[in-house]
N, C-alpha and C positions, 0 to 999 in steps of 0.2 A: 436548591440552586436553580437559577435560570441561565441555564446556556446555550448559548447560538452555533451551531452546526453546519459548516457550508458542507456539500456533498451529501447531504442527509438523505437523498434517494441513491444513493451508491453502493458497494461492498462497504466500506471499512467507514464510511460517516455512516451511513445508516444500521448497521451493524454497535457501532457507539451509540447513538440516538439511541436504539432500542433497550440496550442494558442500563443508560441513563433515566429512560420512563421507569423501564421496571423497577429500579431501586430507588421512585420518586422525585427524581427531578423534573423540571419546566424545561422542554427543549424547543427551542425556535430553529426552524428551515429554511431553506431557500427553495424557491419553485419557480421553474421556467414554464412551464406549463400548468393548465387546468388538473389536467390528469395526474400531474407531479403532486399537487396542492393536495388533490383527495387522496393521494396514497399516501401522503404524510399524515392527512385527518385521521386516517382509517388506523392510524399507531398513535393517536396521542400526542402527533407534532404540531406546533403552529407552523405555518406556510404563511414563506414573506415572501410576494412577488418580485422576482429579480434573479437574474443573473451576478454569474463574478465579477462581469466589467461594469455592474448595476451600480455606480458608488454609492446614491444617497440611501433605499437599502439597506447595504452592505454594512454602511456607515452607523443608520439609525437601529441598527437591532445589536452592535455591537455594542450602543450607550446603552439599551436594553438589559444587555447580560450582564452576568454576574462571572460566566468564563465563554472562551472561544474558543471552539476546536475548529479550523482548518481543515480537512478531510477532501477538499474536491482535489484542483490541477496544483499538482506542485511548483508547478513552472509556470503559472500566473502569478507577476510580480505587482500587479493590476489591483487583487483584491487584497491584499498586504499590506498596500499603501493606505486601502480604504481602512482597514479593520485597522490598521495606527491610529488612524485620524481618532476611530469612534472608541478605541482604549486609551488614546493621549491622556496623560497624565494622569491616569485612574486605580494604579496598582493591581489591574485585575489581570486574569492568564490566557495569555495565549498559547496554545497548542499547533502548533505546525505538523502539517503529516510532509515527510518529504520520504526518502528510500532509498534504499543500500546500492542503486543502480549508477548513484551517483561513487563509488569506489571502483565501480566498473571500467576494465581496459580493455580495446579492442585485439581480443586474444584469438581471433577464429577458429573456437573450438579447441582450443590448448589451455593445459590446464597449468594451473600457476602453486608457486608455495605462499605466496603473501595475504595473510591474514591482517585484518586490522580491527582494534577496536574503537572506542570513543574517544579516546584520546590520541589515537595513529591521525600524523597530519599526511596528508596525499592533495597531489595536485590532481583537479578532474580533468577528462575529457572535453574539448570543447561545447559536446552538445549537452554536457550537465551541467558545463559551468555557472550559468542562470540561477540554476536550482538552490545551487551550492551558495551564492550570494543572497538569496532568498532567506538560507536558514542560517545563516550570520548574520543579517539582520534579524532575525527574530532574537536570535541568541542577545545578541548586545543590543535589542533595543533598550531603552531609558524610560521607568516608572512604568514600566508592564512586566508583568511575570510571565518570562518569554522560555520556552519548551517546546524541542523539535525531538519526532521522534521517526526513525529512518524504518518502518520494516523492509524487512526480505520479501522473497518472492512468497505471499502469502496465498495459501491455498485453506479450502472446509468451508463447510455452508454457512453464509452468512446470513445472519437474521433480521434485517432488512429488507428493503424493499428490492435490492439486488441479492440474489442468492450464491451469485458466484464470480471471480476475477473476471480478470479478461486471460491471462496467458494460459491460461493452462488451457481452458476449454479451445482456444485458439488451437493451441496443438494438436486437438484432440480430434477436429472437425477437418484440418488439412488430413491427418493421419487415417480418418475415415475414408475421407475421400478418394486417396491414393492408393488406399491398400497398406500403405507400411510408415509409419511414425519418422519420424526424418531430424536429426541435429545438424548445426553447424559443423562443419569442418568432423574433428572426428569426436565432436563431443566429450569431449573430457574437461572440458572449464566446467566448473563447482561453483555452483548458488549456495548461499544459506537460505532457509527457508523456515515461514513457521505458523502455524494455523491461527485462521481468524478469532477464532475465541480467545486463543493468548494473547494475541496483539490486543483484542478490547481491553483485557485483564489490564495490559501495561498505560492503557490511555489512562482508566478513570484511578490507577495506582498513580502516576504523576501528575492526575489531577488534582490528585489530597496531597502529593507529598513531596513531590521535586522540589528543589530551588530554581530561583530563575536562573536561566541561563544555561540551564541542564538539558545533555543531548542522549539520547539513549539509543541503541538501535536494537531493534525485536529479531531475535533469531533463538532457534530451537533446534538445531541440524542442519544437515548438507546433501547437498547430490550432486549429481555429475547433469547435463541433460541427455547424454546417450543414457541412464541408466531411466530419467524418466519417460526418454523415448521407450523403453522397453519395458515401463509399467505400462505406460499407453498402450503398446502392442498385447498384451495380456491381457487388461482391461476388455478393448477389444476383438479378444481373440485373432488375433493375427498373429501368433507367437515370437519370438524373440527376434527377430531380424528387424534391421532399421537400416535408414538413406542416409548418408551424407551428403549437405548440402554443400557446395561451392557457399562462399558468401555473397556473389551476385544472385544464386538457386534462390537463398535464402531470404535476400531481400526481396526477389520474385513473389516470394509465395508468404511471409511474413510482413513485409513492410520494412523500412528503410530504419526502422528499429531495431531489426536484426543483428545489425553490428553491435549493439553493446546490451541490448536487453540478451538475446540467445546465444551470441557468440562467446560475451565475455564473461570471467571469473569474479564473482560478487562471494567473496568471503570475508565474513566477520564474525565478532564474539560482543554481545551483551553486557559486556562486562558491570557497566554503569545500572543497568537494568534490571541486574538482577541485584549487585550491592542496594537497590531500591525496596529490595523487598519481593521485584516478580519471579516469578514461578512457574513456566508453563508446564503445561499437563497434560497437552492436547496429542495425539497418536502420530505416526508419520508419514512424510508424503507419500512416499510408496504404500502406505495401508489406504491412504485418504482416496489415491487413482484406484485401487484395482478393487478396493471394498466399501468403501465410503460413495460420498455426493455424486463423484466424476462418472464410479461405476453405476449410480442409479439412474443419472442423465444423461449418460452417454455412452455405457456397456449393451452388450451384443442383445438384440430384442427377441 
């Protein structure tokens, strides 16, 4: 197959790209830059010059493919429009990456009992609501084979051209810097969470096998973020002690994403996921911070 990849220099599109060459597909990129271009060369990707808000592009590599994985910003309603236009009427699939961030409520570090799966209807938060209209349209678009898949907070080295998230390592550089690993409020709101290798497992699984209109969300466990505030301080040898932020603290020193990315409770179950067929396999976050990637890039030197 020939499929087009936006995000393909990223964690989780390029991380797909790579298990896509290896088991012989054609994968077309997007590249904003020279240097983007040759690191996609350098894995076996074609490099199409453009950005997300790029439409013609976006547009011409999506008549190209044969499937479309979505991977970059979920909350660009910009390049969705584009990639309609270029799978109109074509039956071919698109893949939507969007994230469990969107069940998220502003709980400041309080932790909650509601769990949801792929069939739990929940009204979002305003700053996801975007998102959430993004991947109802993919769902119910017309003559495309339309597939959103939400991961959790995903952590493990990714095999691309980016090796790692952004959150976790985020935590891990204030928690250097300060001396001690710091949550919202008193850290007891619970993520689901689930390593990059099993979220690929579940793209190129509902690449062969969803129906359209199929929404999955990638999860393999839970945590608390005070508990991974306190793999970080281990990780780093700083032992068990951690900061509570205020949620003004936290937007100081995280970004005004704080409120619902660190403060609130993102829990869910697979359900649909796994009746697919997937299976993750992958170890868990707390093994992944204090003995894994986190500890080789960012443990005590």
């Amino acid at each position: 197959m020939k499929i087009f990849v936006t995000g393909a220099t990223g964690y989780i599109g390029g991380s797909v790209a790579t298990k896509l060459i290896e088991r012989g597909d054609q994968v077309i990129g997007l590249a904003r830059t020279a240097e983007a271009a040759d690191a996609l060369k350098r894995r076996g990707i074609e490099p199409i010059a453009g950005d997300l808000n790029a439409y013609t592009p976006v547009v011409e590599a999506a008549k190209r493919a044969d499937a479309v994985i979505n991977a970059a910003n979920s909350d660009n309603p910009f390049v969705v429009h584009a990639l309609f236009d270029g799978l109109k009427g074509s039956g071919k699939t698109l893949i939507q990456t969007s994230g469990s961030s969107v069940v998220g409520t502003y709980d400041n570090g309080e932790p909650s009992e509601r769990i949801l799966d792929e069939d739990t209807s929940f009204t979002p938060e305003a700053e996801k609501a975007g998102r959430v209209a993004i991947d109802h349209a993919v769902l119910g678009a017309k003559e495309i084979r339309g597939i959103v898949i939400r991961p959790t907070l995903i952590y493990g080295r990714g095999i691309g051209v980016a090796a790692t998230s952004i959150q976790l390592p985020k935590l891990i550089d204030i928690a250097r810097k300060a001396g001690v690993p710091g949550h919202v409020g008193r850290g007891l709101n619970v993520w689901s969470n689930v390593h990059i290798a099993d979220v690929v497992d579940l793209f190129l699984l509902a690449l062969g096998k969803a129906e359209p209109g199929s929404l999955f969300y990638a999860e393999n466990g839970e945590a608390s973020f005070k508990s991974v505030a306190q793999s970080i301080g281990r990780m780093l040898g700083l032992g068990e002690r951690t900061k509570s932020w205020s949620t003004g603290e936290a937007v100081d020193v995280l970004g005004p994403g704080a409120y619902l990315s660190f403060g609130s409770n993102s829990r869910v179950r697979g359900r649909r996921a796994r009746a697919l067929g997937w299976m993750p396999t992958q170890g868990t976050l707390a093994d992944e911070i204090e003995r894994g990637i986190y500890a080789e890039m960012h443990g005590r030197s």
